[in-house]
N, C-alpha and C positions, 0 to 999 in steps of 0.2 A: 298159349300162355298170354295173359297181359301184365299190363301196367300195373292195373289193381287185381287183388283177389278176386275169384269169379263171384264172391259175395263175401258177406258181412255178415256173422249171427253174433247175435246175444248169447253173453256163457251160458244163459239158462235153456235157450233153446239147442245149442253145443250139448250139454250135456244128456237133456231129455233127449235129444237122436242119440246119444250112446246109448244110453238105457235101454230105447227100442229096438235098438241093436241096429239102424239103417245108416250106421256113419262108419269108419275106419279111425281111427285115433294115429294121425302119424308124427304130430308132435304136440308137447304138452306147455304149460309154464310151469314156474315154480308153484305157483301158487297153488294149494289146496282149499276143497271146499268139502262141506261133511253135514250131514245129516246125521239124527240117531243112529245110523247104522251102517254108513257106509262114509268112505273117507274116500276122494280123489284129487289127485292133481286137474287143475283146470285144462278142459286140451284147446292148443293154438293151433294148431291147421288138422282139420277133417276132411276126410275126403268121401263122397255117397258112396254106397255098396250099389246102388244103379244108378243108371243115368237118367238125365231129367233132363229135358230139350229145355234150351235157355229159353227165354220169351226173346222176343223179338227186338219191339222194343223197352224200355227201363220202366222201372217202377216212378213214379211222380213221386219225386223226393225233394225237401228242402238241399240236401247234397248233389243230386241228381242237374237240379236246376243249376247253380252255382258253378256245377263242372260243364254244363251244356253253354254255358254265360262265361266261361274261363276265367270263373274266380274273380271277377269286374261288372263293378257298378256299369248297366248300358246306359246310362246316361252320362257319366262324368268321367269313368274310365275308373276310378278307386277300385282298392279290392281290399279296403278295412270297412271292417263294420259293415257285411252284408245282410241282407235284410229280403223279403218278395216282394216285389211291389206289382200290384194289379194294374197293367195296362186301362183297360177300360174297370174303374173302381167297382169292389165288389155293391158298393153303396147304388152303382148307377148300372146295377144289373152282370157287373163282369164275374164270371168263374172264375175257380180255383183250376187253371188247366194250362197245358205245356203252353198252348197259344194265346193265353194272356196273362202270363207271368214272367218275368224278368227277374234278374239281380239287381237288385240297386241298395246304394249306401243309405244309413241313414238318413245325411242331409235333405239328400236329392230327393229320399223316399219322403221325409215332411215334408220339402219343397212344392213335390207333385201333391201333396193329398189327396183331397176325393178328386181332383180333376182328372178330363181329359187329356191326351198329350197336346192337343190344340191349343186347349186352353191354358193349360201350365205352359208353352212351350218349349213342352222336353217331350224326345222323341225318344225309343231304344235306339242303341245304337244297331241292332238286329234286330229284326222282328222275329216274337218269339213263336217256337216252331216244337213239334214232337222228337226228338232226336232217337236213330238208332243207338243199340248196343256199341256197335262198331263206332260210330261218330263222338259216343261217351269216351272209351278206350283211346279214341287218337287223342280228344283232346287232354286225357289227364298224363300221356306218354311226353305234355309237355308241361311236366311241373316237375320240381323234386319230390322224391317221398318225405312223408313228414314222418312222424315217431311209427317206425314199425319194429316190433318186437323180433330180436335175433332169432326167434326161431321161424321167421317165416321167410328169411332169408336165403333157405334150399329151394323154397316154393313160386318164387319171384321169377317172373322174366331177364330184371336188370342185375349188375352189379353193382351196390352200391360202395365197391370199395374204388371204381374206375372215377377217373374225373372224365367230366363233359366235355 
């Protein structure tokens, strides 16, 4: 078990694995959804009818990254108003990729614009790197949960009725 669910689907991908029949329905929300011809409640925790080896490491996510950066701008330390900012700009040739992306706040993120970190002088406060599965998981094991719906609550690693 972790911190987070082993993933995140979109109802509509939720519901198309029901229909294919490769999911388990083990809790639902209230909410209904309906088509011409068929009415269901939307379901909140699915489980696969097989297993599927995790990938190793994370998918490249705006979320992904944020959690690998611990929800903080690496330049100023903030954690409102995040934003990607391309280490080497994507203007002066830098990718969209785990090793040249950061978190950073707005400010900071117009601060640097198309510069260098030389040239702006602002540095990450990490240099940014590919993260494991497991490296994601420890770090969001240090944040609270935000809005998670009661019924994923038998599904959870934590208690969230315990204090810290």
């Amino acid at each position: 078990m972790s911190y987070y669910p082993l993933s995140l689907w979109s109802w509509q991908d939720a519901v198309k694995a029901v229909f294919l029949d490769r999911v388990n329905i083990l809790s639902n929300y209230e909410r209904v959804v309906a088509s011409p011809s068929v009415r269901m409640a939307l379901p909140s925790v699915i489980a696969l009818k097989t297993y599927i080896k995790p990938a190793r490491f994370p998918a490249f996510t705006r979320f992904n990254v944020f959690l690998r950066d611990n929800f903080s701008c690496q330049y100023c330390g903030e954690g409102t108003e995040l934003t990607f900012d391309h280490v080497i700009p994507r203007s002066r040739g830098g990718l969209t990729t785990w090793e040249n992306v950061v978190a950073a706040c707005s400010p900071c993120n117009l601060r640097k614009a198309n510069n260098l970190p030389a040239r702006a002088k602002m540095w990450p406060a990490q240099k940014p790197y590919r993260p494991s599965v497991a490296k994601l998981h420890r770090n969001g094991q240090g944040f609270p949960p935000n809005f998670l719906h009661e019924s994923w609550q038998d599904f959870l690693y934590w208690d969230t009725e315990l204090e810290p």
